[in-house]
Legacy VTK file of the C-alpha trace (Angstrom):
# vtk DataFile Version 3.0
C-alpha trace
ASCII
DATASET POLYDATA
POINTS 64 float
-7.786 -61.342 39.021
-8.419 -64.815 39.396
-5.645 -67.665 38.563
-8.831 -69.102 36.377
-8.967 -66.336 34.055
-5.358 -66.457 33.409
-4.873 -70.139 33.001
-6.577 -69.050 29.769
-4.404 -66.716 28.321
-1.460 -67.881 26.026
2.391 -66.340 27.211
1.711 -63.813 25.305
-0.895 -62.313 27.126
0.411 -63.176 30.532
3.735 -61.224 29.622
1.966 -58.356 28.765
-0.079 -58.315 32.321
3.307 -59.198 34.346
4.590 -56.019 32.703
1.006 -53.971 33.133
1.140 -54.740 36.636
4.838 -54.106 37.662
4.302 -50.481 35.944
1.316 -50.511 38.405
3.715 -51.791 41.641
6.439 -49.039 40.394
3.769 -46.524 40.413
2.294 -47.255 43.603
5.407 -47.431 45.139
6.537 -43.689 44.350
3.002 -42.647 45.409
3.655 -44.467 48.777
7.133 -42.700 49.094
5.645 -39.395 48.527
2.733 -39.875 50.679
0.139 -39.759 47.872
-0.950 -43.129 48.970
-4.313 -43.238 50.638
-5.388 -47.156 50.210
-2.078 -49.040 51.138
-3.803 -52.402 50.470
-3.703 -52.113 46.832
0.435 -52.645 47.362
-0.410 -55.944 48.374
-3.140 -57.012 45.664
-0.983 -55.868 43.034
2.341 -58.115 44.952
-0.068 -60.755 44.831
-1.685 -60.485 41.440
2.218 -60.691 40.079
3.076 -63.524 41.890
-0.193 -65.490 40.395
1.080 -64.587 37.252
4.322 -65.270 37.692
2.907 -68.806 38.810
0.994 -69.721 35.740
4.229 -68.578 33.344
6.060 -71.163 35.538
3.405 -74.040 35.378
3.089 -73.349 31.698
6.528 -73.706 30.780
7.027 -76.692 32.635
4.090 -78.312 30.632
6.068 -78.001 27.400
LINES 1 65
64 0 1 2 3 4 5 6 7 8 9 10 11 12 13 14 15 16 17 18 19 20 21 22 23 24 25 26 27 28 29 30 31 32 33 34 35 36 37 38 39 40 41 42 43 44 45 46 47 48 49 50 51 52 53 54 55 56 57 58 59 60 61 62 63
């Protein structure tokens, strides 16, 4: 996910992926406590992809 693509969403939208994607952190997290992990670097897209998020909620509100 690029920060491109969601500088074009509205709040809406961007609340709806922050919450898509921690679901997706939770999930890979119990997977990685059971061992059911095989590719440990999607932990660290998915931290990332939430923090660009969380970025461009932030840069947006302080626009208004």
């Amino acid at each position: 996910m690029k920060a491109k693509e969601l500088k074009a969403k509205d709040a809406a939208e961007l609340k709806k992926e922050l919450d898509d994607l921690l679901k997706a952190q939770f999930s890979l997290r119990m997977q990685l406590a059971t061992q059911q992990l095989s590719n440990n670097s999607q932990l660290s897209k998915v931290r990332k992809d939430i923090a660009r998020v969380r970025t461009i909620m932030h840069e947006k509100a302080a626009a208004k």
